[in-house]
MDTraj code that builds the backbone (N, CA, C; nanometers):
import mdtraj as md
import numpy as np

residues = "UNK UNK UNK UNK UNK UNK UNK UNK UNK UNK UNK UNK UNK UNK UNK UNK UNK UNK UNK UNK UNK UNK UNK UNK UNK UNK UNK UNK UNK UNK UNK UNK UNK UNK UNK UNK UNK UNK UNK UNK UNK UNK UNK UNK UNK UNK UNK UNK UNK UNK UNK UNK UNK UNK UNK UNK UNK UNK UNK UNK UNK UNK UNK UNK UNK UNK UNK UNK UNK UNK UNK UNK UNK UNK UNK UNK UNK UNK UNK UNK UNK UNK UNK UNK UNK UNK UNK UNK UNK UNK UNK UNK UNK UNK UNK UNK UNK UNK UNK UNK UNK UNK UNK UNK UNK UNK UNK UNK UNK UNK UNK UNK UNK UNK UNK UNK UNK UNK UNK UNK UNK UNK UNK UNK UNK UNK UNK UNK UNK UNK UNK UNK UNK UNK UNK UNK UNK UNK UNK UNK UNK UNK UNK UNK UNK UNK UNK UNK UNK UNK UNK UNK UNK UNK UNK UNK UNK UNK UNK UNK UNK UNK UNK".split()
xyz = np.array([
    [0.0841, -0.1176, 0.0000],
    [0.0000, 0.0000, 0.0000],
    [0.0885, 0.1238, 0.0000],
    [0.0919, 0.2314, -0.1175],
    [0.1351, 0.3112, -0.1089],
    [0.0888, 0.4502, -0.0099],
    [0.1404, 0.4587, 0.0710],
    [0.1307, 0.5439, 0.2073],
    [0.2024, 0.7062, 0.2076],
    [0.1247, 0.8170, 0.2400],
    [0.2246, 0.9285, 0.2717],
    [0.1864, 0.9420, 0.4295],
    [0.3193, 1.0060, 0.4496],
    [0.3392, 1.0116, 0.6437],
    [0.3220, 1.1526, 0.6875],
    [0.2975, 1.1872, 0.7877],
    [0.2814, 1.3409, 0.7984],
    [0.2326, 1.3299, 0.9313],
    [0.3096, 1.4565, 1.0487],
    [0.2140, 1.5186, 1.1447],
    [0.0821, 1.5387, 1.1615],
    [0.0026, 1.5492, 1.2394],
    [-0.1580, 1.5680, 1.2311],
    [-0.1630, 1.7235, 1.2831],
    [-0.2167, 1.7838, 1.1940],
    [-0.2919, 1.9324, 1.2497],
    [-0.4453, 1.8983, 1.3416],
    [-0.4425, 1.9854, 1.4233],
    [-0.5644, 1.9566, 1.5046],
    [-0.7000, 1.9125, 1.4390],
    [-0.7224, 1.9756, 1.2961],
    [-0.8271, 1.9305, 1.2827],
    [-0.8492, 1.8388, 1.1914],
    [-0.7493, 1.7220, 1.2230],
    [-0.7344, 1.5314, 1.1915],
    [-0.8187, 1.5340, 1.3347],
    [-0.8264, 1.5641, 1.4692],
    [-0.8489, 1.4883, 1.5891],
    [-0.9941, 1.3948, 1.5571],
    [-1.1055, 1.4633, 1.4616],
    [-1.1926, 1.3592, 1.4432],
    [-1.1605, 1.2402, 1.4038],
    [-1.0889, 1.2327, 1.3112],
    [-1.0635, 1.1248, 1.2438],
    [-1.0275, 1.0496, 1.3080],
    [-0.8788, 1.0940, 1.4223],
    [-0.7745, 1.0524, 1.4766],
    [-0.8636, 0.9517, 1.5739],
    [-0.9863, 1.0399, 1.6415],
    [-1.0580, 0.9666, 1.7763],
    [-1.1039, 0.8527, 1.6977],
    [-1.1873, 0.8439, 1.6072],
    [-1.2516, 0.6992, 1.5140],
    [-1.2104, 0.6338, 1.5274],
    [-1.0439, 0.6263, 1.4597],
    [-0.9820, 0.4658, 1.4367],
    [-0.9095, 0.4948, 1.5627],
    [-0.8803, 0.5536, 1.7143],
    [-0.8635, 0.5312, 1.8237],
    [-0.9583, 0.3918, 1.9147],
    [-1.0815, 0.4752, 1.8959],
    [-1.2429, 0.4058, 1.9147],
    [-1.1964, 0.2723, 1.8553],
    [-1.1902, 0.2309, 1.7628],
    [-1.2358, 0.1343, 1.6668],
    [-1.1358, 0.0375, 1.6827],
    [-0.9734, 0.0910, 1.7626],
    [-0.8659, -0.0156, 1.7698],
    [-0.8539, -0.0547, 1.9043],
    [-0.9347, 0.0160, 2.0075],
    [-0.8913, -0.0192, 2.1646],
    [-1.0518, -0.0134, 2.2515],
    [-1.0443, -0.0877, 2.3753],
    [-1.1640, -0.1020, 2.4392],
    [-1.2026, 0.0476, 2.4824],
    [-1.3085, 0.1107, 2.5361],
    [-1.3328, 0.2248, 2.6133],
    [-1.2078, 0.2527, 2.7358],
    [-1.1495, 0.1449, 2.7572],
    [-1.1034, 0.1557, 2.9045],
    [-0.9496, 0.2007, 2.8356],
    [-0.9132, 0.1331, 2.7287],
    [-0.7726, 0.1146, 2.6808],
    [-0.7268, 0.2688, 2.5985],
    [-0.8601, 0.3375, 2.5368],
    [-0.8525, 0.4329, 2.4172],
    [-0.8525, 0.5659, 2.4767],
    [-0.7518, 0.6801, 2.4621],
    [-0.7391, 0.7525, 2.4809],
    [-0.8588, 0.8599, 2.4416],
    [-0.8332, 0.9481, 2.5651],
    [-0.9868, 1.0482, 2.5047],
    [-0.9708, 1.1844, 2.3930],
    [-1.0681, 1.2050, 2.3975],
    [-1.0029, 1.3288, 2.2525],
    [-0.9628, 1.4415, 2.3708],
    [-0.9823, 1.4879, 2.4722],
    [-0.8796, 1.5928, 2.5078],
    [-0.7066, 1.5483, 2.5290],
    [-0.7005, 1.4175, 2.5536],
    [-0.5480, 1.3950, 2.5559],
    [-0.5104, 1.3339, 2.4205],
    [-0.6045, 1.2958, 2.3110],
    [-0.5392, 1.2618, 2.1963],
    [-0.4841, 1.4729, 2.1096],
    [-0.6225, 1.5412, 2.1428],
    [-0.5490, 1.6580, 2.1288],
    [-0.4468, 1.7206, 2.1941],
    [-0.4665, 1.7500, 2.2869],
    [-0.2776, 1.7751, 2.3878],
    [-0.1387, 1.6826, 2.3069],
    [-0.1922, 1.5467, 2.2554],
    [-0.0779, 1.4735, 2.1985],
    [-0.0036, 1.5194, 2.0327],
    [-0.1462, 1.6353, 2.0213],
    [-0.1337, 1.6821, 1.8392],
    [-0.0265, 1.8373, 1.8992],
    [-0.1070, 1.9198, 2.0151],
    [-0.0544, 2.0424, 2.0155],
    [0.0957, 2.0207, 2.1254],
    [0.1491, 1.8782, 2.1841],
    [0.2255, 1.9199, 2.2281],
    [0.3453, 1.7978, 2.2054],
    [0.3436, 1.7199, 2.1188],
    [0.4222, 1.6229, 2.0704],
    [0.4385, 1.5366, 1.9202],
    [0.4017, 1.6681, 1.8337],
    [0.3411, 1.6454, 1.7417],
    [0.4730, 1.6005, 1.6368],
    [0.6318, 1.6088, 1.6830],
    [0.7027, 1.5607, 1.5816],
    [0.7657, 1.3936, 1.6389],
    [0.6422, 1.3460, 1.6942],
    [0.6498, 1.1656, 1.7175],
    [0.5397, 1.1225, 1.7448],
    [0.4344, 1.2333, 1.6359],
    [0.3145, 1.1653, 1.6143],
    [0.2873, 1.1351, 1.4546],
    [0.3070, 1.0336, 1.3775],
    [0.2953, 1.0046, 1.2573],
    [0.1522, 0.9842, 1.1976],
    [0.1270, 1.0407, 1.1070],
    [-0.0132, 0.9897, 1.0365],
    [0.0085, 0.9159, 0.9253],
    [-0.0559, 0.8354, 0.8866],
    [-0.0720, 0.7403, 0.7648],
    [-0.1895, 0.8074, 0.6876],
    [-0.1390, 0.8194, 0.5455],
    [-0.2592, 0.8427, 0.4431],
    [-0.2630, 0.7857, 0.3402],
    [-0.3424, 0.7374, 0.2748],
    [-0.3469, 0.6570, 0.1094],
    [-0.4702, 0.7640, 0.0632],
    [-0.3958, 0.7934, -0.0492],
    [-0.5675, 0.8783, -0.1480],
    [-0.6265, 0.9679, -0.0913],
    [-0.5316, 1.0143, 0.0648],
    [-0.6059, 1.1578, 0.1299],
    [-0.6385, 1.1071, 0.2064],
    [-0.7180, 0.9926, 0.2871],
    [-0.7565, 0.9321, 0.3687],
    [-0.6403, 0.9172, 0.5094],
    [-0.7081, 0.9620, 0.6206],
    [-0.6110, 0.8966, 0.7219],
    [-0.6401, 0.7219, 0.7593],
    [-0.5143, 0.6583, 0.7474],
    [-0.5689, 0.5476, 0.7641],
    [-0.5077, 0.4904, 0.8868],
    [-0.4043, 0.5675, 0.9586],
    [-0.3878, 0.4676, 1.0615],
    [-0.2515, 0.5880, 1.1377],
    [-0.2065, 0.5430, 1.2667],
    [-0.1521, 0.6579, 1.2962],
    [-0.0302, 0.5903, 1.4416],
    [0.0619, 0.7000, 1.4794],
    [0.1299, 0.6233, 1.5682],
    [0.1887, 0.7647, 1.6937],
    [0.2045, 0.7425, 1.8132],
    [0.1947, 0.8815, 1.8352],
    [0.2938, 0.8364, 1.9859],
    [0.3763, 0.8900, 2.0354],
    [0.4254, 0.8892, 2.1967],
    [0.4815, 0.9853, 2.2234],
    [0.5221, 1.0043, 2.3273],
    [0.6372, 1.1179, 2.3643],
    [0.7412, 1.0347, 2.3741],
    [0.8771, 1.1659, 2.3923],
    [0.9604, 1.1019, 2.3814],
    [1.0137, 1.1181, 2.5896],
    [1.0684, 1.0105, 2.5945],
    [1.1058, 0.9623, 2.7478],
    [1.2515, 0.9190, 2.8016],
    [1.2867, 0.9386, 2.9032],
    [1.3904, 0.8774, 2.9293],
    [1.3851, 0.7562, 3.0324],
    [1.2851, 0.6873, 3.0140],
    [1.2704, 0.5745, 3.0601],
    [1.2148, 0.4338, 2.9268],
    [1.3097, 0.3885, 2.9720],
    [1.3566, 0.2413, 2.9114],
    [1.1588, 0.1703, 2.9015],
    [1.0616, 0.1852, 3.0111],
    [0.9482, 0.1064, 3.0033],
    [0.8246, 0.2163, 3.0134],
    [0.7281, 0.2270, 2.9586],
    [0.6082, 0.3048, 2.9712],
    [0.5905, 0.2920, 3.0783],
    [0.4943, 0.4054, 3.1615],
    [0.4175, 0.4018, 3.3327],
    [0.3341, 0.3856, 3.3114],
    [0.2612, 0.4532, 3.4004],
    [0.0779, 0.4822, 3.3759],
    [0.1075, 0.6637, 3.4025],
    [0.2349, 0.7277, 3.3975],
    [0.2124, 0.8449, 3.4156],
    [0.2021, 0.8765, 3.2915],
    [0.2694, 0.8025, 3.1603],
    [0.2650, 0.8988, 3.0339],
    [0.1514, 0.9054, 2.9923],
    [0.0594, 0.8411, 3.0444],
    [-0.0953, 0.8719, 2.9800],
    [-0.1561, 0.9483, 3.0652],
    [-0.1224, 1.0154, 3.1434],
    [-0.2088, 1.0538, 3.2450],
    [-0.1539, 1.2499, 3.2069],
    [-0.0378, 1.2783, 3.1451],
    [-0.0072, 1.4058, 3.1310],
    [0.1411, 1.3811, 3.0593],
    [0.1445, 1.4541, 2.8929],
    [0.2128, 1.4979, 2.8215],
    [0.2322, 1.5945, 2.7977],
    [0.4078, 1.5698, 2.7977],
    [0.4725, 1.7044, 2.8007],
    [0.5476, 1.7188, 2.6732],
    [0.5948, 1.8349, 2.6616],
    [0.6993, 1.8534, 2.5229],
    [0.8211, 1.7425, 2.5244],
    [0.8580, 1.6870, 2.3826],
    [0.9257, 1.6475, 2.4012],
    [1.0655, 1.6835, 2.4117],
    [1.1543, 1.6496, 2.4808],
    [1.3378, 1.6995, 2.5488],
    [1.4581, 1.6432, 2.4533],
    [1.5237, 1.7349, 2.4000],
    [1.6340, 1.6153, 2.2818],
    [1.6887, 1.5392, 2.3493],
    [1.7393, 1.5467, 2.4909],
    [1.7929, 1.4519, 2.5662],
    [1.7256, 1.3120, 2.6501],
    [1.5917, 1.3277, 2.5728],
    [1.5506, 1.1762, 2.6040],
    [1.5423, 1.0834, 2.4851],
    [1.6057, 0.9497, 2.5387],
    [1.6632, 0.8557, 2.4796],
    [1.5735, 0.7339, 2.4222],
    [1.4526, 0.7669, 2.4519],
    [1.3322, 0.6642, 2.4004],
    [1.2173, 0.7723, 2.3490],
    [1.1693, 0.6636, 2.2524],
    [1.0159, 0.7007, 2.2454],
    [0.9155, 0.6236, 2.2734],
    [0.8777, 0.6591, 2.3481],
    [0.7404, 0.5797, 2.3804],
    [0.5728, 0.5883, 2.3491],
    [0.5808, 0.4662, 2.2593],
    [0.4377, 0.4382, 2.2064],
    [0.2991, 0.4447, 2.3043],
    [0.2244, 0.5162, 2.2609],
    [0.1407, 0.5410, 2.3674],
    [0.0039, 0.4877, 2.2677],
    [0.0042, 0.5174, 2.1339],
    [-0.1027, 0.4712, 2.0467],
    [-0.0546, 0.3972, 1.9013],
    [-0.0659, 0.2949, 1.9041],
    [-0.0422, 0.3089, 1.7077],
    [-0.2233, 0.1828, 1.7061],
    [-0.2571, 0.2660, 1.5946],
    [-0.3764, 0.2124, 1.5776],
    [-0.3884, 0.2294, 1.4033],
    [-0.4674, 0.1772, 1.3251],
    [-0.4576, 0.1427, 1.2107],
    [-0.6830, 0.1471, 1.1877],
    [-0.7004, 0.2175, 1.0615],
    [-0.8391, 0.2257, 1.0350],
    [-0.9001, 0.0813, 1.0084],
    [-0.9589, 0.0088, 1.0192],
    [-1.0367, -0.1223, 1.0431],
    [-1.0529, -0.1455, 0.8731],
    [-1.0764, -0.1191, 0.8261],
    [-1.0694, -0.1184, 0.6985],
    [-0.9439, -0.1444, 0.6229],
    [-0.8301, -0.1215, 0.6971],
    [-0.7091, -0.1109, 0.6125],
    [-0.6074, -0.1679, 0.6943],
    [-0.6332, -0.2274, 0.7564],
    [-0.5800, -0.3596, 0.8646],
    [-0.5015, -0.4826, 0.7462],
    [-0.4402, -0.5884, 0.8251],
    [-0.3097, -0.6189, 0.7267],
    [-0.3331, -0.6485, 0.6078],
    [-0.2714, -0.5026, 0.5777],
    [-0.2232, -0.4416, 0.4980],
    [0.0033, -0.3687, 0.4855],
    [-0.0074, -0.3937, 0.6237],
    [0.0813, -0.4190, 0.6516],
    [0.1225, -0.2384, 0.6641],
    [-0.0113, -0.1835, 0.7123],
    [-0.0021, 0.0020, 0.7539],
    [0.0779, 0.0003, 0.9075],
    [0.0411, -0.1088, 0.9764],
    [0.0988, -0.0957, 1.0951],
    [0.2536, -0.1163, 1.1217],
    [0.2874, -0.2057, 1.0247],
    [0.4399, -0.2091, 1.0163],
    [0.4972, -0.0768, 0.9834],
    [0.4307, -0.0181, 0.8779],
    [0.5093, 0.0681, 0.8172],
    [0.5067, 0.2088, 0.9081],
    [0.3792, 0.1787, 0.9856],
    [0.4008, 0.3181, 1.0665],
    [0.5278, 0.2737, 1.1824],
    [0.5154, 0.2084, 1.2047],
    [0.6509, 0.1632, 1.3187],
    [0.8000, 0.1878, 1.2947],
    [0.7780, 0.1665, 1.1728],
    [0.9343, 0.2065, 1.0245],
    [0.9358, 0.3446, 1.0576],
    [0.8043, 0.3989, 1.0415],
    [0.8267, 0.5899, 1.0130],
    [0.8970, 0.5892, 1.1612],
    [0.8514, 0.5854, 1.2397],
    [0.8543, 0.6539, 1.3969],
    [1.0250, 0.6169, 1.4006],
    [1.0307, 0.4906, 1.3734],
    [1.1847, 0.4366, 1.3722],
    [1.2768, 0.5597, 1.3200],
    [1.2241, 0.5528, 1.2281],
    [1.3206, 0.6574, 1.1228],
    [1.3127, 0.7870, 1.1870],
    [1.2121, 0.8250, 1.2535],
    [1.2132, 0.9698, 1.3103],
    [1.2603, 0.9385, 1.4119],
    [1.2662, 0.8530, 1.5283],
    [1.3469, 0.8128, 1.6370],
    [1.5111, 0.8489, 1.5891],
    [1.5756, 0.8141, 1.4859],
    [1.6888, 0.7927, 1.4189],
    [1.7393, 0.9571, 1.4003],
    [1.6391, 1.0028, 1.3432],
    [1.6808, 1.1442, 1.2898],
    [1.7251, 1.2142, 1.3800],
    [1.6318, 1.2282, 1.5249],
    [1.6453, 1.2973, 1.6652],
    [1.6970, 1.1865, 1.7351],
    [1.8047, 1.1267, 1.7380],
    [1.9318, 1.0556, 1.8083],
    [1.8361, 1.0091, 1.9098],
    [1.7189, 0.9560, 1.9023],
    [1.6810, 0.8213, 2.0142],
    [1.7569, 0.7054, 1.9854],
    [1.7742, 0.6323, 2.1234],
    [1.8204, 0.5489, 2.1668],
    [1.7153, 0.4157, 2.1262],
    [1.6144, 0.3966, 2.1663],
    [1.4972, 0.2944, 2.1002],
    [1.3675, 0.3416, 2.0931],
    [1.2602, 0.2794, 2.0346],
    [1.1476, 0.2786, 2.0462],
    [1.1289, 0.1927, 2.1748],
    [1.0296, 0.2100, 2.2836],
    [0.9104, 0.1694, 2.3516],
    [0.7831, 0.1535, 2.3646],
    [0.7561, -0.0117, 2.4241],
    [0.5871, -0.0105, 2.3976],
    [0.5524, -0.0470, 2.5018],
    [0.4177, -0.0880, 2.4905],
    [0.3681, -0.1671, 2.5700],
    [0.2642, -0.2726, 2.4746],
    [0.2158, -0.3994, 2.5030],
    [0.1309, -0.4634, 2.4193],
    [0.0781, -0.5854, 2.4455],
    [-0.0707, -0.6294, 2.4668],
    [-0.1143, -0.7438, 2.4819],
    [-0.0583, -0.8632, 2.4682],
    [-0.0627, -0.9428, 2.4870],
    [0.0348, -1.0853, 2.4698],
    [0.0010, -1.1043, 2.3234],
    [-0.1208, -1.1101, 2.2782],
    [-0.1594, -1.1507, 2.1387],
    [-0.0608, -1.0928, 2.0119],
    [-0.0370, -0.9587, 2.0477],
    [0.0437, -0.8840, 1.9629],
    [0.2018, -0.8970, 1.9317],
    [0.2151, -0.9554, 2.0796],
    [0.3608, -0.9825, 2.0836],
    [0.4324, -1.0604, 1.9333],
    [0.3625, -1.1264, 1.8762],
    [0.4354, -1.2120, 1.7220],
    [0.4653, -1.0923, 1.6149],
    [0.3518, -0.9841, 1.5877],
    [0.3194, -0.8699, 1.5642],
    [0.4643, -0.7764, 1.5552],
    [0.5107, -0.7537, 1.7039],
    [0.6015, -0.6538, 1.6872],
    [0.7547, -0.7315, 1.6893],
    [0.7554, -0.8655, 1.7284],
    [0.8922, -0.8947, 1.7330],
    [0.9287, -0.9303, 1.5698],
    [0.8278, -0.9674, 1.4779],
    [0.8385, -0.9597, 1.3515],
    [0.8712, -0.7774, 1.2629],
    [0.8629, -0.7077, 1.3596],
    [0.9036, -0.5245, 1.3410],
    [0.9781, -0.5213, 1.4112],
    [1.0752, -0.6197, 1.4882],
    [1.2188, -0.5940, 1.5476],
    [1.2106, -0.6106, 1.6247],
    [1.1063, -0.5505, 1.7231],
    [1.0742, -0.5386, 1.8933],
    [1.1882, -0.6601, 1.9657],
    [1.2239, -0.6429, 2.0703],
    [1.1883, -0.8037, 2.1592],
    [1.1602, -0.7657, 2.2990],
    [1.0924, -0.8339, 2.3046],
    [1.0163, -0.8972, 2.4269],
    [1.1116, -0.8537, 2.5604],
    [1.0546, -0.7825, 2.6334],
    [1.1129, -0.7748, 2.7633],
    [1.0411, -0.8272, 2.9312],
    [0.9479, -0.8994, 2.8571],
    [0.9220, -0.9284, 2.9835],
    [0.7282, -0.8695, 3.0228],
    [0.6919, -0.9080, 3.1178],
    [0.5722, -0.8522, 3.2056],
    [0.5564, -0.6792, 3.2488],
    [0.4932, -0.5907, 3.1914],
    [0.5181, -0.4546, 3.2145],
    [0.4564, -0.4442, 3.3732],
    [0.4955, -0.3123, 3.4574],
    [0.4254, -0.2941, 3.5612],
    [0.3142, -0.1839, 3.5526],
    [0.2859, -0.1716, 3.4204],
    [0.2316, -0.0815, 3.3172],
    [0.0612, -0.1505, 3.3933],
    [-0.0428, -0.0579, 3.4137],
    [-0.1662, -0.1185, 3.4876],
    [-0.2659, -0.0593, 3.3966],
    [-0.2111, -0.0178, 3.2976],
    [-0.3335, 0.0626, 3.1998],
    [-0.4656, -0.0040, 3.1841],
    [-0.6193, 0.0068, 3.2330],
    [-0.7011, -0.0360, 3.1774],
    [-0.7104, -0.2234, 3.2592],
    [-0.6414, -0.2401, 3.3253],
    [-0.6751, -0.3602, 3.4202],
    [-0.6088, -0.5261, 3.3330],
    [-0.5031, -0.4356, 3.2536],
    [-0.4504, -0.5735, 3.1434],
    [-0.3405, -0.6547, 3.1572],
    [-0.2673, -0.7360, 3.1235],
    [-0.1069, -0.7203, 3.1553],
    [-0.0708, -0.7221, 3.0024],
    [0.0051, -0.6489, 2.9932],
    [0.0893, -0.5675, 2.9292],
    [0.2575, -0.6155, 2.9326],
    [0.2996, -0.6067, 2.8135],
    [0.4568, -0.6858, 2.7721],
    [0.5411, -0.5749, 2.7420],
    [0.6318, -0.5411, 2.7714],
    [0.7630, -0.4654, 2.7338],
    [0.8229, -0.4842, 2.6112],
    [0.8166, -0.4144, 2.4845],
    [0.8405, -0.4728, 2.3802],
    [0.9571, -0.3275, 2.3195],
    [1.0527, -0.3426, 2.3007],
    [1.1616, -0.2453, 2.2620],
    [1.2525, -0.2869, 2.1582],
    [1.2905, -0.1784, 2.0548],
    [1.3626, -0.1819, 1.9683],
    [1.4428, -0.0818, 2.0033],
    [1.5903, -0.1273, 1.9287],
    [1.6940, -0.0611, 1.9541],
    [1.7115, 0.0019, 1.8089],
    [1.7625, 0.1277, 1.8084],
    [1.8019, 0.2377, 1.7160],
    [1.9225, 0.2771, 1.6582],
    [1.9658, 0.2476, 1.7816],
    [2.1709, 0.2467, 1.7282],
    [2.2496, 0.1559, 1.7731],
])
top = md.Topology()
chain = top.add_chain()
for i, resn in enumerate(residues, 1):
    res = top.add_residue(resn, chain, resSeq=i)
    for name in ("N", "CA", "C"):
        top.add_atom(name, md.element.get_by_symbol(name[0]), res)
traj = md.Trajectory(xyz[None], top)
């Protein structure tokens, strides 16, 4: 699928909330006042996916200097610091419609590559057990049981290295 990548201006957030909605439970999916705070205040490690104008899928974190996600990065984002050494995935979600297709890999590539540009150290996630085949096939590996409590799940440590 031929894909263009791009920042989201605020007024993607409709779109952005849909395929939010549509990829995670109520409990798991971020709300539109913190998916907007994530457009106006971390917006160069938030990637959009488009085919034909369409947003089809998207990937978004701050950047951190911690090696594993909390439960604080969802709770309040801040600008991101050149001197932090991760990025951490807080959303990558993909439009239901355009699922493998192989949009989700490629958004993981972009972020990579923008991780690369601004001298991060790795990408960080967090991710259901199911997913785990998912990202270690996009490099990830497996670190283990997160202490990550988002939404009442357990959650896997999944990190790629950059340099």
């Amino acid at each position: 699928m031929n894909l263009e990548f791009r920042a989201p201006p605020i007024n993607d957030l409709d779109k952005l909330m849909e395929i939010e909605n549509a990829g995670f439970t109520p409990e798991e999916a971020a709300t539109s006042d913190s998916m907007a705070e994530r457009i106006g205040k971390i917006s160069d490690t938030f990637v959009v996916a488009e085919a034909a104008g369409m947003i089809v899928g998207y990937i978004v974190g701050p950047a951190s200097d911690e090696r594993y996600i909390d439960d604080g990065l969802f709770d309040q984002v801040t600008t991101n610091q050149p001197a932090d050494r991760y990025i951490a995935v807080l959303s990558l979600a993909v439009h239901p419609q355009f699922r493998s297709n192989g949009v989700g890999s490629q958004l993981l590539s972009q972020l990579a590559s923008v991780g690369q540009q601004q001298g991060r150290e790795a990408i960080t996630l967090t991710c259901l057990e199911e997913l785990i085949p998912f990202y270690e096939a996009n490099g990830y590996v497996n670190e283990g049981v997160s202490a990550f409590e988002h939404a009442g799940e357990t959650w896997f440590n999944m990190v790629k290295e950059l340099k």
